[in-house]
C-alpha positions in Angstrom: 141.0 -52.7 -135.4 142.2 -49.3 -135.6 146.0 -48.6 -135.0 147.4 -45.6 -133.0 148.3 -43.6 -136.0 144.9 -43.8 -137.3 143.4 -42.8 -134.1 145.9 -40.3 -133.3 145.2 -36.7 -133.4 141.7 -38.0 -135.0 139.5 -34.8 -135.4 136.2 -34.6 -133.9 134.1 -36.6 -136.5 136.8 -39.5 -136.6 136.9 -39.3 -133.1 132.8 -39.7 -132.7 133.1 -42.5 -135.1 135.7 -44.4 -133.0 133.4 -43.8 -129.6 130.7 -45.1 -131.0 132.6 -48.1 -132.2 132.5 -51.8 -130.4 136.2 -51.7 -131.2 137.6 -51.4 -128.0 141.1 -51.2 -129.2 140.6 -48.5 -131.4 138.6 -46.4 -128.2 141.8 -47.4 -126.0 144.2 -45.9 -129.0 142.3 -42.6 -128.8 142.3 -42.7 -124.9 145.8 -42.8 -125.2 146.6 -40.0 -127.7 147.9 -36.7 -126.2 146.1 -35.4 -129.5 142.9 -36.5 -128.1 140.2 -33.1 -127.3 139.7 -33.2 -123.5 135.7 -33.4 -124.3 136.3 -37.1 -125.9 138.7 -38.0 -123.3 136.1 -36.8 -120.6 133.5 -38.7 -122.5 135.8 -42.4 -122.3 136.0 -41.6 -118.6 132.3 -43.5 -118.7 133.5 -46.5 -121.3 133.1 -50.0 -120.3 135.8 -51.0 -121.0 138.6 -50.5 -118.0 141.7 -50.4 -120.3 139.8 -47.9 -122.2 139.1 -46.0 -118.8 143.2 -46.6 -117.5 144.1 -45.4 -120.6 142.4 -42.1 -119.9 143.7 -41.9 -116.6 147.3 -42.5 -117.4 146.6 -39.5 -120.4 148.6 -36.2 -119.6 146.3 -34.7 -121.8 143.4 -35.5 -119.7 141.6 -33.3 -118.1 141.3 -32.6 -114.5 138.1 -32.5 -114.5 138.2 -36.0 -115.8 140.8 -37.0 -113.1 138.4 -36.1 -110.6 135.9 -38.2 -112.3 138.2 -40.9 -112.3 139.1 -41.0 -108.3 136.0 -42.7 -107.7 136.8 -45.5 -111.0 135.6 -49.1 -109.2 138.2 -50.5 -111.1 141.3 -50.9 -108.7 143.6 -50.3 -111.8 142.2 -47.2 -113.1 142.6 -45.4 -109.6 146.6 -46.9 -109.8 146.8 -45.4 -112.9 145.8 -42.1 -112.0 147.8 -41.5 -109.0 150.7 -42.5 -110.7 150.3 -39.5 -113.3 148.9 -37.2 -110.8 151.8 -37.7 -109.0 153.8 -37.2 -112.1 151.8 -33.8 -112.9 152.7 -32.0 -109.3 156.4 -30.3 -110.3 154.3 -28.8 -113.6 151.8 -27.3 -111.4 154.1 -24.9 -109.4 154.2 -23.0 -113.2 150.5 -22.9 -114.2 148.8 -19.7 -114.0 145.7 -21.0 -113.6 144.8 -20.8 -109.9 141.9 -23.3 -110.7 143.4 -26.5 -112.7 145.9 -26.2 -109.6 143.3 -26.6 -106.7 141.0 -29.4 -109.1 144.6 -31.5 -108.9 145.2 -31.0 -105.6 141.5 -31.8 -104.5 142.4 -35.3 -107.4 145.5 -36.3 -104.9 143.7 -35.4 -102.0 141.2 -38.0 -102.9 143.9 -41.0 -104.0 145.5 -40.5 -100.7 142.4 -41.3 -98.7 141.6 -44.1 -101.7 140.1 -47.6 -99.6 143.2 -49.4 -101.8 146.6 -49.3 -100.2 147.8 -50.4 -103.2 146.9 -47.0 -104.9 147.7 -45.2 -101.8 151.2 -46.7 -102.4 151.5 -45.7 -106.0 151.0 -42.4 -104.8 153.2 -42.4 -102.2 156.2 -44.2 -104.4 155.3 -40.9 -107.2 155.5 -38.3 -104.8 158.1 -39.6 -102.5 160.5 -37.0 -103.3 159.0 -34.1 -104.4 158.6 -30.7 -102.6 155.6 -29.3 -104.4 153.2 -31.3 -102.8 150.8 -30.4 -100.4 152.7 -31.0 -96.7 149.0 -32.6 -95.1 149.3 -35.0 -98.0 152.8 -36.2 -96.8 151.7 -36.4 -93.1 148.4 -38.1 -94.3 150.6 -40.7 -96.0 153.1 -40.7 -93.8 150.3 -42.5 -91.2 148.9 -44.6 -92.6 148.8 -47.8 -91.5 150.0 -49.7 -94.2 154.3 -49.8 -94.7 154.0 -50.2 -98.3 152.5 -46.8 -98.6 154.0 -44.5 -95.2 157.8 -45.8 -95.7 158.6 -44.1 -99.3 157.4 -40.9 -98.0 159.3 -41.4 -94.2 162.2 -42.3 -96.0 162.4 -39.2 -98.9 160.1 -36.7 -98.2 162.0 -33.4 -98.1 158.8 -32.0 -96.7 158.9 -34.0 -93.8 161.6 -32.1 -90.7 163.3 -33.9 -88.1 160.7 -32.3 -85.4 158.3 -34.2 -88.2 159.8 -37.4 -87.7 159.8 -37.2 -84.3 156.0 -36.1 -83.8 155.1 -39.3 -86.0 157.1 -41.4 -84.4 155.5 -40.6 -80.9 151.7 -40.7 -82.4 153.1 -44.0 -83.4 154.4 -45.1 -87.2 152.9 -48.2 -88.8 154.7 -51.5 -87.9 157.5 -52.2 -90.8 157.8 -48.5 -91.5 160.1 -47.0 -88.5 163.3 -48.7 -91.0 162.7 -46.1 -93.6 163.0 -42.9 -91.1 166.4 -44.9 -89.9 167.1 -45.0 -93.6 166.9 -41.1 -94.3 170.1 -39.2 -95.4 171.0 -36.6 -92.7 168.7 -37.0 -89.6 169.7 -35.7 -86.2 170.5 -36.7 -83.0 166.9 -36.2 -81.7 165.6 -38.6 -84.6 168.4 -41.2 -83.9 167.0 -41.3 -79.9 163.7 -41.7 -81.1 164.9 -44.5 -83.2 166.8 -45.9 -81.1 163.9 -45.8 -78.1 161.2 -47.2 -80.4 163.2 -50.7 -79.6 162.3 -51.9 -82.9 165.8 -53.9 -84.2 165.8 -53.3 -87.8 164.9 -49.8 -87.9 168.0 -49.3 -84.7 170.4 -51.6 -87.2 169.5 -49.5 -90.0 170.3 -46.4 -88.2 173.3 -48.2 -87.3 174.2 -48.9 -91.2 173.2 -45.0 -92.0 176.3 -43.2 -91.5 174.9 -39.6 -92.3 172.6 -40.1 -89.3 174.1 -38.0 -86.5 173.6 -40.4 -82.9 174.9 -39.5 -79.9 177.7 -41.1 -77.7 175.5 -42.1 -75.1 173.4 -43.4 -77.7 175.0 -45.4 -79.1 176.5 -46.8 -75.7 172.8 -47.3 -74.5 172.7 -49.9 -78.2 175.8 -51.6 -76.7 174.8 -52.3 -73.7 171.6 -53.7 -75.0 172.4 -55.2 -77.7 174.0 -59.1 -76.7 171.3 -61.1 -77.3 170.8 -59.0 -80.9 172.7 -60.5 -83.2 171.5 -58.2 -85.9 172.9 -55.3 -84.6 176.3 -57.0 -83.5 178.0 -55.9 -87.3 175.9 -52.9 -88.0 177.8 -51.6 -84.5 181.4 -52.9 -84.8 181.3 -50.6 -88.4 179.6 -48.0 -86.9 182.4 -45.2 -87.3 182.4 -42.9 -84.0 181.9 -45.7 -81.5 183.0 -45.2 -78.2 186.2 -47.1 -76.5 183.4 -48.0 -74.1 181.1 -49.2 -76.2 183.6 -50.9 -78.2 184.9 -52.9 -74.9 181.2 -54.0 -74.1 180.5 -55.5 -77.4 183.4 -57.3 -77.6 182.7 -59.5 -74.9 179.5 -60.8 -76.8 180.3 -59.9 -80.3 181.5 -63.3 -83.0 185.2 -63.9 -83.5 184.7 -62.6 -87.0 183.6 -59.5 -85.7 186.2 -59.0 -83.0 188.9 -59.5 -85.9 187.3 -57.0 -87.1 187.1 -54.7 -84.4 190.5 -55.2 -83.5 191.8 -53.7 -87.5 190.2 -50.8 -86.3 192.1 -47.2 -85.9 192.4 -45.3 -82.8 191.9 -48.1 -80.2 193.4 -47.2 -77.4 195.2 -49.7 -75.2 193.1 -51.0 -72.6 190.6 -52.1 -75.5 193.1 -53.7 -77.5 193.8 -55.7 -74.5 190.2 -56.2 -73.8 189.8 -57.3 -77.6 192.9 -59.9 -77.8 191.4 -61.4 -74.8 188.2 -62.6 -76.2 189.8 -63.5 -79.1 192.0 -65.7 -77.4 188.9 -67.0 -75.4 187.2 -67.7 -78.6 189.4 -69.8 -80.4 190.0 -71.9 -77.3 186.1 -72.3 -77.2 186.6 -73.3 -81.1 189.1 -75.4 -80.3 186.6 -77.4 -78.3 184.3 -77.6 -80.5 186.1 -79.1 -83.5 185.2 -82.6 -83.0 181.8 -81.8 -83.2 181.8 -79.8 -86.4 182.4 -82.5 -88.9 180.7 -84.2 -91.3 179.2 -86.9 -89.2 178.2 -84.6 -86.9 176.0 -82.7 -88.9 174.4 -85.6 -90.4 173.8 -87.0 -86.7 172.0 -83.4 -86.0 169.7 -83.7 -89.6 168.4 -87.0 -88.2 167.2 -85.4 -85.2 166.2 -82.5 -86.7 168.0 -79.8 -85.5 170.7 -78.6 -88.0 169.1 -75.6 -87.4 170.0 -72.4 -88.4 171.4 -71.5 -85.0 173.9 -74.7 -85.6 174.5 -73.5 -89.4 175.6 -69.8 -88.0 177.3 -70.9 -85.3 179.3 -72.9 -88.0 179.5 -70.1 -90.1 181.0 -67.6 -87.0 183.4 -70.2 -86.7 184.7 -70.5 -90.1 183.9 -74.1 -90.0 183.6 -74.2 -93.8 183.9 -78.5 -94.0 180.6 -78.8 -91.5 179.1 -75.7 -93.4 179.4 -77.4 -96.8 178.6 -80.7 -96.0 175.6 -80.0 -94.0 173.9 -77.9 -96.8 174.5 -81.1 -98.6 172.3 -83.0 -96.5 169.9 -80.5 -96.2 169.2 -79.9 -100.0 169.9 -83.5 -100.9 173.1 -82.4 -102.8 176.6 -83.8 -103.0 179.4 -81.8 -101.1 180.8 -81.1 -104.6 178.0 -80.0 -106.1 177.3 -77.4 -103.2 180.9 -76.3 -103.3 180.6 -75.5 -106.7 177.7 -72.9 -106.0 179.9 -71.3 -103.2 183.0 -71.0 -105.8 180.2 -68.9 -107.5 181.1 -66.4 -105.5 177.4 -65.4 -106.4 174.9 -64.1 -104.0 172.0 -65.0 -105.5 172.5 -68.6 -106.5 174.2 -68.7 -102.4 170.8 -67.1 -100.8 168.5 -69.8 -103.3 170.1 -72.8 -102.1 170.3 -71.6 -98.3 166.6 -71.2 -99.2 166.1 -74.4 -100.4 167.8 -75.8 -97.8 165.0 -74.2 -95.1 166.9 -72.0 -93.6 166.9 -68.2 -93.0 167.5 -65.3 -95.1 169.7 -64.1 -92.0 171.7 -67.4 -92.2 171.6 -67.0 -96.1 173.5 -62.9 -95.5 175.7 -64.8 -93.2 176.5 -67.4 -96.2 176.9 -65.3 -98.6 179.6 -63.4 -96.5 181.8 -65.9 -94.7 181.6 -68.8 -96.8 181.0 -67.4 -100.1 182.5 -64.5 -100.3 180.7 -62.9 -102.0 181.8 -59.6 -103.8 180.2 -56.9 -100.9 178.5 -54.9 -104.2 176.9 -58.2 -105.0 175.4 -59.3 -101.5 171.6 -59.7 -102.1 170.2 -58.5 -99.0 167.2 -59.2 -97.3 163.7 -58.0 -97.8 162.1 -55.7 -95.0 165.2 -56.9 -93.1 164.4 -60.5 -92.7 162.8 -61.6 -96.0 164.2 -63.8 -99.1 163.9 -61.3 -101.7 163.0 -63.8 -104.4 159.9 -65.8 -104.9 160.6 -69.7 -104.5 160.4 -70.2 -108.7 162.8 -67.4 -108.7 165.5 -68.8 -106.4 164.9 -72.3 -108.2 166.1 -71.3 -111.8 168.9 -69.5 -109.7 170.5 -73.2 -109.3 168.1 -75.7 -111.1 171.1 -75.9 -114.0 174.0 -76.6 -111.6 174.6 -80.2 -111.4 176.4 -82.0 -108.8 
């Protein structure tokens, strides 16, 4: 088998030699060489061999007219390949002289952003993101598509893309999973935020929310207050939300956690009719707590397992309440584990290990953000958060090994 050295900056009779070998190593070494002449590496675009043909399309050296070759590769891999380089070749291009290699790429990236496989649609889309030397109907082409994986890294970076952009896609309607990432971009305006914030969807409005370089308007932001009780997802994405109204700040507080109205109430500037409003419900809430105590216990929770519904609700209604004793024991039943043992993971202080045994212990990823916050305390720069805004963001073997070594 040839090795890369060999192969290399091989001259034209070597390099003959090696295409007409079976060794498909050696033909993948000299696919890969930026030494290669173009006329060999247009020549592996037809190997068999689909490393051999990846190889060529992940080769700066390449040429275009290769690439174009290349676009129509049946092997999903070789396209994923070349958009990624393509993608990588764009900023060069604004430098070449040659009027020609610059439309041959352009017509190459046209093509891998119509490709039939999201997945290299994506790999474009991740390349180019944040570039501004790409071709605008490229952006807007990926920006709709109907796949999130390959519209939200261009919604979310694209400096091509204007707030009157954002706000014309968002009216022809963006794909489902995808509105987050235009909540998500550094500096949108007001007229963005409304859109956002009229789309209804909940995790893109809480990650407006969470966005503070997003400008949003007063009444805005009121309108998310007044709609937001039975959303507890946007409840803490509101109360930090920095230029909240004394209005809006009244109205949330008589739905918002006792957590969160602690919170509220540590905030500057409150004037005093909403302090008052705020010390109210807090009083309110820890008579309701008090109420509640005999229930929260150890028994208690084992009495709802048997039945089936230590739930999550139950588990972050526990949580709201700092009942930490119900909190630990019942994630004790629920994974099988002694209170010690579970105690010991939340002494952890350690999100990941906290969000793999909330997992294992069937409940949410919400319930697991809520865990890792209240009862964990885990560091804030250490929170794992969720995936797409309500996945775990670890695969099941992944979250195992995360506590398989901590014994009871």
């Amino acid at each position: 088998m040839a090795d890369d050295n060999r192969t290399a900056g091989a001259d034209y009779s070597t390099a003959k030699m090696v295409l007409e070998s079976p060794d498909s190593a050696a033909r993948k070494a000299l696919a890969q060489s930026a030494d290669t002449q173009p006329e060999v590496l247009y020549y592996l675009v037809e190997d068999d061999d689909q490393s051999v043909r990846a190889a060529v399309a992940a080769n700066p050296s390449t040429p275009v007219q290769a690439d174009l070759k290349l676009t129509e590769d049946t092997d999903d891999e070789v396209r994923i390949e070349l958009a990624r380089k393509i993608g990588r070749l764009m900023p060069g291009l604004q430098h070449q002289r040659q009027v020609k290699l610059r439309e041959l790429t352009i017509q190459a990236l046209e093509k891998l952003s119509e490709d039939k496989l999201p997945d290299v649609r994506a790999a474009l889309s991740e390349t180019i993101k944040a570039m501004p030397e790409i071709p605008k109907d490229v952006v807007l082409r990926l920006a709709r598509d109907i796949e999130e994986i390959v519209a939200a890294p261009v919604l979310e970076y694209s400096p091509l893309l204007n707030d009157h952009d954002l706000v014309e896609l968002m009216a022809a309607g963006v794909t489902m999973g995808a509105l987050p990432a235009i909540a998500r971009r550094h500096g949108i305006g007001k007229a963005v935020s409304d859109a956002v914030v009229a789309s209804a969807d909940m995790p893109a409005i809480a990650s407006l929310l969470r966005n503070n370089s997003a400008e949003i308007r007063e009444r805005t932001l009121n309108d998310v207050a007044d709609d937001a009780e039975g959303v507890e997802e946007l409840h803490e994405p509101l109360v930090v939300r920095p230029e909240l109204s004394q209005r809006a700040m009244r109205r949330i507080a008589s739905f918002i956690s006792r957590a969160l109205l602690e919170q509220l109430a540590e905030r500057s500037g409150l004037d005093n009719k909403t302090r008052r409003v705020i010390a109210e419900q807090v009083n309110e809430r820890l008579a309701v707590d008090k109420d509640a105590d005999a229930k929260l216990d150890a028994d208690f929770a084992e009495h709802l397992a048997k039945q089936g519904k230590l739930n999550d609700e139950v588990m972050r209604g526990a949580i709201e309440k700092n009942r930490r004793d119900f909190v630990i024991h019942a994630l004790a039943v629920l994974t099988k584990r002694t209170d010690k043992g579970v105690e010991r993971i939340m002494e952890m202080r350690n999100g990941k290990a906290t969000t793999a045994l909330v997992h294992q212990a069937g409940l949410s990823m919400r319930t697991a953000l809520m865990m890792q916050q209240r009862i964990a305390k885990v560091p804030p720069s250490q929170i794992v958060p969720a995936k797409n805004g309500v996945d775990f963001p670890m695969s099941p073997e992944e979250m195992e090994y995360q506590i398989a070594h901590i014994n009871d």
